[in-house]
Structure formats: C-alpha cells, structure tokens
N, C-alpha and C positions, 0 to 999 in steps of 0.2 A: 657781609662779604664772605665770599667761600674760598677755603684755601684747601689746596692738598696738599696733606698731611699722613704719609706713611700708605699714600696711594687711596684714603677713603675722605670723600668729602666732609667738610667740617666748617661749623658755624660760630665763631667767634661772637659772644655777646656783649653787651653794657656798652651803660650810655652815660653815667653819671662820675664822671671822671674828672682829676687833676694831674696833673704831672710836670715833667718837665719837660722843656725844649732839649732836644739833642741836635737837629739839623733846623738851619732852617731855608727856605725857598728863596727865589730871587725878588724879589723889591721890597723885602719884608722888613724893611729898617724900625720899624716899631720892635719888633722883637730879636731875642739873643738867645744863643745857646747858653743853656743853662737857666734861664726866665722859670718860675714856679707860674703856672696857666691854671684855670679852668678852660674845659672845651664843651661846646654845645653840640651836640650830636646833629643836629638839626638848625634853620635858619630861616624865618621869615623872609619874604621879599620886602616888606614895608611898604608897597605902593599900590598892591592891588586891594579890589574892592573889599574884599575879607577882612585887609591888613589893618583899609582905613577905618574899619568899623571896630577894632581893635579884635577881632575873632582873628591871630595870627595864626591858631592851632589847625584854620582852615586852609591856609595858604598853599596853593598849588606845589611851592620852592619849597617849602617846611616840609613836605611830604615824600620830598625827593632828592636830599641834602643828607649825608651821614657822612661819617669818618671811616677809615677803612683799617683795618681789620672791625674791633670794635673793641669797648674800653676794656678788656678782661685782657686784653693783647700786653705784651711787654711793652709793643713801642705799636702805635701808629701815625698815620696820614693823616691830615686833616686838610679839606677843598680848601682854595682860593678863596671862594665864594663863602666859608665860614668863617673867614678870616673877615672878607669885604664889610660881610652884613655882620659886622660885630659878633661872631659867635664864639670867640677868644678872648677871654680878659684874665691880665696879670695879676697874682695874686699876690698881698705880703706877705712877707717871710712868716708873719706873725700867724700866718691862717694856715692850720694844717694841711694834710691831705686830706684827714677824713672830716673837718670842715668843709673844707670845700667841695666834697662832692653832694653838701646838701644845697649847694645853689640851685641847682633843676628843679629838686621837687620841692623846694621852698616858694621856686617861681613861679610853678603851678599852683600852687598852696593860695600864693597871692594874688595870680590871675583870675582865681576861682570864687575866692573871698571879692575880691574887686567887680567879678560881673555876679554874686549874689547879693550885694552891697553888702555885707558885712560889716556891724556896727555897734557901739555904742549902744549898751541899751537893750540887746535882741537878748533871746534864748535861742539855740542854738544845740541842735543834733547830732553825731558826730556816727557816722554807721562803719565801725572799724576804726580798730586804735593800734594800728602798725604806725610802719614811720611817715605816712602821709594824715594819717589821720590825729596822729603825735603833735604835729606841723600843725595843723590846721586848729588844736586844742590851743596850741602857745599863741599864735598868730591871734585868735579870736579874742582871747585873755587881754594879750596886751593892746587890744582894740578897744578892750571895755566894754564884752559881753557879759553881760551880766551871770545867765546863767549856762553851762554848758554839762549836755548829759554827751555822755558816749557809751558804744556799745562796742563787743570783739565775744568771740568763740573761747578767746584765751585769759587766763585766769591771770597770770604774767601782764599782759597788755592791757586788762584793766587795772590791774595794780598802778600800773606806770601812768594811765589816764587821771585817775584821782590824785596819784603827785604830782602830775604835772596840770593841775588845778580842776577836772571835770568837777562839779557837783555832785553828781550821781552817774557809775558806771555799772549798766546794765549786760547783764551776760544775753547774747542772741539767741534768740528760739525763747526766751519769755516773750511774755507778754508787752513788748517794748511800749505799746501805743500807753497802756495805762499806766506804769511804771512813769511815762513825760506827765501823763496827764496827773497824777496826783501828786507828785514834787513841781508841779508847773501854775496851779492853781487851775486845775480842769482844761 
C-alpha cells in the first residue's frame, strides 16, 4: 500500500506480524479490542482448483489479499475477507510477539516439507541457514531425518546450523556436491 508521507510516495513493508486488536469492524463478534492475533498477509480461497490440490500458494485470492499499510506499520487494516478465510487467529497470552511471527514461515517450512514428503529416514540438504532454512533444519530433526547437511555464506549461520542439529555445515562456493557425497556414503 502507498501512503503519502511528507508529500513523497512510500511503501510500508512486512508480512509476518502479531499484534493487537485496537478497533474492531462490524459482525466480528469472535474478536475484542485488545485480543493478542496473528495476521496472514494473504488468504487462500479454499475451493478453487489450485486450493483443492492443496497448491494454495497458487490461488488467484492469495495473490490478491494483503493488509493495509503492511506489518512494519504501527497499526493496520486487515480485509473481511482475511478474517472470512481464516487468516486471523488468537494468540495466548503465553506466546509472545516475537513467537508468533514465526507462524508464516514455519507454515511454509511445513508446506514445503509436506509436498517434498519429508521424512523419517531421508538425508536431507538444506541450501541456506537463515531463519527459513533454521526452520526447515528443526522441523526435519524432529521428523526423524536422519542426516541433515546445510550450507550459508556465513560463518554465524553455520554455527547455528550444527547447534541446531545439521551434521555437517558446509560453507557455499565449496565444493558442496562432494563435501554430501563423502559424509553420505557417495
């Protein structure tokens, strides 16, 4: 969304947001001012052909659904229509802010693992160990991958991959292929 702002256009970003209710809309009796939320920037329709094949990330309505300013904002808007299609849920008290804004990309994490089937058993590659790739280290873990290599630019981020259980974390720009292939048994 664009606002002006001291008379020069400006782009309000984020997406992976908590906060609270301040106002709320007319028939929204599920929620209160003052409710700790997550918000989904975005909202599958659930019924089109994309949706039923569980591919929601293609969905015509997901692609055309956001909140307004965006989450960097002090306060925004959120559609009807993100409320409708479930893209609102209450959080407990007990889960912070900065919890909860790993719900999205925990989602994806899990969407991802889910359509690579992700399992029990597998070795597992991980190219980049930011916080999606962090995500996708624990999630495999507690899956029961057996072995998990990952790789990152940064010396930091691989540190954090082998505490947070990789096998082997390889620095990018090696030789990655062989580096899997001789901790993998070829």
């Amino acid at each position: 969304a664009k606002m002006k702002r001291l008379g020069v256009d400006s782009l309000i970003l984020g997406h992976e947001i908590t906060g609270n209710i301040v106002e709320v809309g007319e028939n929204l009796d599920n929620y209160k001012i003052g409710d700790k939320v997550f918000v989904s920037h975005h909202v599958p329709c659930f019924n089109c052909h994309y949706c039923e094949l569980g591919h929601h990330t293609a969905c015509h309505l997901l692609h055309n659904t956001n909140f307004d300013p965006g989450g960097f904002a002090e306060y925004l808007r959120v559609p009807n229509i993100n409320i409708k299609k479930k893209g609102v849920y209450k959080l407990d008290e007990s889960i912070s802010y900065e919890q909860g804004v790993f719900i999205e990309p925990l989602g994806c994490v899990c969407r991802a693992q889910r359509l690579a089937n992700i399992r029990k058993g597998q070795t597992l590659l991980i190219l980049g160990s930011g916080v999606s790739g962090l995500l996708h280290l624990k999630l495999a873990k507690a899956k029961g991958v057996e072995k998990v290599f990952a790789t990152d630019i940064s010396d930091y981020r691989l540190k954090k991959a082998k505490q947070y259980g990789a096998e082997t974390a390889i620095k990018a720009g090696k030789d990655v292929l062989n580096y899997v292939k001789k901790d993998n048994e070829g």
